[in-house]
N, C-alpha and C positions, 0 to 999 in steps of 0.2 A: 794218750791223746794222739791222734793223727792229723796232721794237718795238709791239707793238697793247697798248692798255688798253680792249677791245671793252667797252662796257655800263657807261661810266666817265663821269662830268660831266668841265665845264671843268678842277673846280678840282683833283679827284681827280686827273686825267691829268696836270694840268702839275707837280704832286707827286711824283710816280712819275719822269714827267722828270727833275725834277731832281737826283731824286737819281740817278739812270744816268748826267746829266751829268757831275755830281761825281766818278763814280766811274769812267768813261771815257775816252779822249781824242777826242773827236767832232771832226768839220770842221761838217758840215751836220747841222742838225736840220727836221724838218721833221713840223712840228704840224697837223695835220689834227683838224677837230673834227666831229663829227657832229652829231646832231638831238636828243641826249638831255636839255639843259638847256632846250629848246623844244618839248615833242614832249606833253605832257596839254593834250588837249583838254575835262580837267573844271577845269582851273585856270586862271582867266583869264589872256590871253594877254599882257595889261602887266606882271600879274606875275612871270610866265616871263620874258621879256622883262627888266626890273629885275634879277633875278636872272642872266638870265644876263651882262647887260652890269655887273653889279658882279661877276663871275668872270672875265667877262674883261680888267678893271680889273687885279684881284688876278694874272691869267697874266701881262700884259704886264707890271707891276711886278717880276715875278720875273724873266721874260726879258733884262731891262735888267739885273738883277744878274748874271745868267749871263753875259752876252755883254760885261760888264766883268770878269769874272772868271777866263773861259775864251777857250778863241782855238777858239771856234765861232760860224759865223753862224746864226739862226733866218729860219726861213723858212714862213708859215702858210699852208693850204689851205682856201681856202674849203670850207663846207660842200657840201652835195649835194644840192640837190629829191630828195622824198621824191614819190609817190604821191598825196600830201594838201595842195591847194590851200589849206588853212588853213596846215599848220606851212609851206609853201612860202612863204608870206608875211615870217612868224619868221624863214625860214633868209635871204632879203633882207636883214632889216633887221640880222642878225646876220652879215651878210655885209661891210654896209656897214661895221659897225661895225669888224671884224676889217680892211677895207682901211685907215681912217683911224686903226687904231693902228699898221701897218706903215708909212704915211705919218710918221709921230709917232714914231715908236722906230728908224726908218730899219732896218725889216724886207722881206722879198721876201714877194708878195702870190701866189699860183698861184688863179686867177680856174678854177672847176669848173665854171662856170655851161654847155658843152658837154655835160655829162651831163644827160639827161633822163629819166623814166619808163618811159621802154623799155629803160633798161640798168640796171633794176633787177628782180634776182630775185623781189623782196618786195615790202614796203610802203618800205624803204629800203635794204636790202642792196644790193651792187653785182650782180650776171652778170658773165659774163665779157667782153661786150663793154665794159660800166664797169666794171672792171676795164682794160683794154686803154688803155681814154679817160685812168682816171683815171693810169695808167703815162704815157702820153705826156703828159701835162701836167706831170709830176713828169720827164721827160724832161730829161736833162741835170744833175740834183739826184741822181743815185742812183748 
């Protein structure tokens, strides 16, 4: 099953998770997060930033409850450089962070950093060749 929560922050999406965890019998999950908890450029960027690392505080405390709860493993995907050398910054540091709570909650980390600016249709949509990237990276999970 695949499920998108397109156009959804951290804390929206791992809500919706959970409750499809709850209500399915899943092996793998696998949480990919995008750019939308990092992504105004009229809001300074420590703010963004704080906020998003206290959601994703709030996702990995929920995850920990799932994964004692249910006989699924969680597994997060980095984010994906955007077009914008400013939020590319954000998606780093929201990168790092998202490794060192896999690290910490003993989760699988899928490292996107292969996708670049050219395999994007947009400003951060995928194309079809990210697309392609981001399938083999998720290779072997699906």
């Amino acid at each position: 099953m695949v499920m998108s929560v397109g156009g959804r922050k951290l804390c929206d999406a791992c809500d919706l998770l959970c409750l499809e965890i709850q209500n399915r019998h899943l092996f793998v999950v696998i949480f990919h997060s995008g750019t939308n908890n990092i992504n105004k450029l009229n809001i300074p960027e420590q703010v963004q930033l704080a906020h998003a690392r206290h959601s994703l505080n709030n996702v990995a405390r929920n995850i920990i409850v799932l994964q004692q709860t249910t006989n699924c493993a969680m597994v997060f995907s980095g984010g994906v450089y955007t077009r914008s050398t400013i939020i590319n910054s954000r998606v780093d540091v929201l990168n790092d962070w998202i490794r060192r709570a896999c690290t910490t909650y003993g989760c699988m980390y899928i490292d996107n950093r292969d996708i670049d600016k050219h395999m994007l249709r947009d400003a951060v949509h995928l194309n079809a060749i990210g697309c392609k990237t981001l399938e083999h990276n998720f290779k072997g999970l699906l």
